[in-house]
N, C-alpha and C positions, 0 to 999 in steps of 0.2 A: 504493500500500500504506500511507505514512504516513498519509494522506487518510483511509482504513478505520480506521486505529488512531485519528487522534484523533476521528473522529464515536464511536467505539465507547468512548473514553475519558469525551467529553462526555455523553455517554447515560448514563453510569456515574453521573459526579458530577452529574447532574440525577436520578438516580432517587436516590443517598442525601440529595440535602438534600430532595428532596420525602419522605422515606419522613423525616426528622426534625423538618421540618415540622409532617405529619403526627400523629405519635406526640405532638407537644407541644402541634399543637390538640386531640388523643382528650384526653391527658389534663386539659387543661386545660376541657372540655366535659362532663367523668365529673363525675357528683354522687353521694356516698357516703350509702347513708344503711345503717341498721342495728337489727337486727331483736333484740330484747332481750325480756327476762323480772326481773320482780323479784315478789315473793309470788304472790298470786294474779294479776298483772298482764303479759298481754303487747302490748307495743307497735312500733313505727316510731318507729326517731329521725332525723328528718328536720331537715336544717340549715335556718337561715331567712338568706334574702338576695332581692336584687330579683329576682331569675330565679324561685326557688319561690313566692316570694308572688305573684308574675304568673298562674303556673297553678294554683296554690291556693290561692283570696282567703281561706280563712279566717284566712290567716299574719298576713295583717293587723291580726288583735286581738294578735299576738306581736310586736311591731315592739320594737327595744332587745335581743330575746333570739336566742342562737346556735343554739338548736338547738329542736324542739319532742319531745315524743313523742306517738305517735298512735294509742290504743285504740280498741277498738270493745268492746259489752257491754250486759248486759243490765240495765235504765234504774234499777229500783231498787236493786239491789245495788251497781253502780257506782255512784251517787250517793251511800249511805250509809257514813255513817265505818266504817272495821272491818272485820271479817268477820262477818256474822250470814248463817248457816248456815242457817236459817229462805226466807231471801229466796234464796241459794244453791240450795235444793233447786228454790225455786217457778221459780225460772229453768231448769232442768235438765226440770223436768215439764213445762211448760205453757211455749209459746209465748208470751213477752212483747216490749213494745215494747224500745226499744231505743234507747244514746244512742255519740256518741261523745267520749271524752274526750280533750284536747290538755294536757298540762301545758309549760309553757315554760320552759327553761334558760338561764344566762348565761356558764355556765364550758364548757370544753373538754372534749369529748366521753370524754376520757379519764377523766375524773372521774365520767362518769356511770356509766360502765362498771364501775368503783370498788364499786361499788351494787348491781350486776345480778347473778342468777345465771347468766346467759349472756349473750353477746352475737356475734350475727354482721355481716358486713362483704358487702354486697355494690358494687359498683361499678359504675355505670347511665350507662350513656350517657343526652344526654340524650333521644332516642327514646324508649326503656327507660322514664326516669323519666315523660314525660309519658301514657305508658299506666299506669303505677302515680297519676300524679296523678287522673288520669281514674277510676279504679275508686274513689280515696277520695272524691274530687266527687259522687259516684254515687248513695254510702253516705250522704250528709248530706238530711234533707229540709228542705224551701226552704218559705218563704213567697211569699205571690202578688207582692213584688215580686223574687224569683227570689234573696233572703239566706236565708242558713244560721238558724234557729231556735235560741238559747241555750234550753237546759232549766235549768241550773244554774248560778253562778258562783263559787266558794270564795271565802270572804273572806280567809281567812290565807295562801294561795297562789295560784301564777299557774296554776292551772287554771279550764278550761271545760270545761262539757260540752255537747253538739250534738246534736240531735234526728236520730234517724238512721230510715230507710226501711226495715231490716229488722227481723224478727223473732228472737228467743232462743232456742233448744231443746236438747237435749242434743247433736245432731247435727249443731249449727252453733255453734260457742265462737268466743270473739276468739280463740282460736290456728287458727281454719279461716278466720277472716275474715282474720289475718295472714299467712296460707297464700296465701290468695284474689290477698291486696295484689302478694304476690312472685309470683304465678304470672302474674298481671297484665304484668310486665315480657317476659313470654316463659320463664320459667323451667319447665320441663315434669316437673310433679307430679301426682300426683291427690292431689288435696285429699279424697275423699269416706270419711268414715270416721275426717276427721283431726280430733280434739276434744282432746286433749291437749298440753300443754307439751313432753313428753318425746318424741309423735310429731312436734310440729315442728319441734322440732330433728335428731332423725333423719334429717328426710326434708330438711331443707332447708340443714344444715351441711357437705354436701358440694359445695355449688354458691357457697358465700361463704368471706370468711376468719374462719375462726376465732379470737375475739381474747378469749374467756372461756367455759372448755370448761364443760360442762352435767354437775355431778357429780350 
């Protein structure tokens, strides 16, 4: 009977230190990234370290910076300072090409947020995150030696812009291509329909944390 108690005792104390093991490799494997809006601009703020710039070489032109953000949009409106409402509509009517923009950060994501008028928190394994790096990989077109195309380069700030594979329309916005990115992870949405700021945060602040509510 002693025999049965302590096999049943050592079973015990090997499932909790594996089950804390465990929990300290999940978390220590989670990569955060976070899903933001500031004016007309929504983007992916994705941290930069050796791990993401492995599966996402463009991180490479961001090497010294903590964090990037990652838009997608249509080429001449994102490219032009401002808002011109002009180039706005032409992007809304008629299908155009398309770029995507990376700006790079060096302070702590909490300050970015600072900025934003929302911001959500989702937590990725890294499975998770390499099927979201795969869908922005995707989004980028490549030259015939198989690198990412700069369209732009700001001189006063640490933005690029990146030649991107799809097309503009009213019915596909960077907030359905940021749709696209999270649903990419496994996150089970319909995207189709979804062109606005306001539906995606709706649709997609119930599966993150909330850390800058969307008034």
């Amino acid at each position: 009977m002693r025999r049965k108690f302590l096999l049943v005792e050592m079973i015990c104390v090997f499932i909790f230190f594996y089950s804390v093991k465990f929990a300290q490799v999940s978390e220590r494997d989670s990569i955060n990234i976070y899903l933001v809006k500031v004016n007309w601009h929504t983007g992916l703020m994705i941290p930069v370290n050796d791990f993401t710039k492995k599966i996402l070489p463009v991180l490479s032109y961001f090497d010294g910076f903590k964090y990037v953000d990652i838009g997608w949009g249509d080429a001449e409106f994102y490219q032009s300072p401002g808002f011109n409402i002009c180039l706005a509509v032409n992007a809304i009517l008629v299908p155009t090409p398309t770029v995507i923009r990376i700006d790079g950060y060096k302070f702590p994501i909490e300050r970015v947020i600072e900025w934003r008028e929302f911001a959500i928190q989702f937590v990725l394994t890294k499975e998770r995150f390499l099927r979201m790096a795969d869908f922005i990989n995707q989004s980028f077109k490549y030259d015939d030696y198989k690198k990412v195309i700069i369209s732009l380069r700001d001189k006063e700030k640490p933005i690029i812009f990146f030649k991107s594979v799809h097309y503009y329309f009213f019915m596909r916005t960077c907030n359905t291509w940021a749709a696209e990115a999270i649903q990419s992870t496994g996150v089970e949405i319909d995207t189709f329909g979804l062109v606005t700021a306001g539906q995606l945060y709706s649709k997609l602040s119930r599966f993150g944390k909330i850390l800058k509510k969307y008034e």
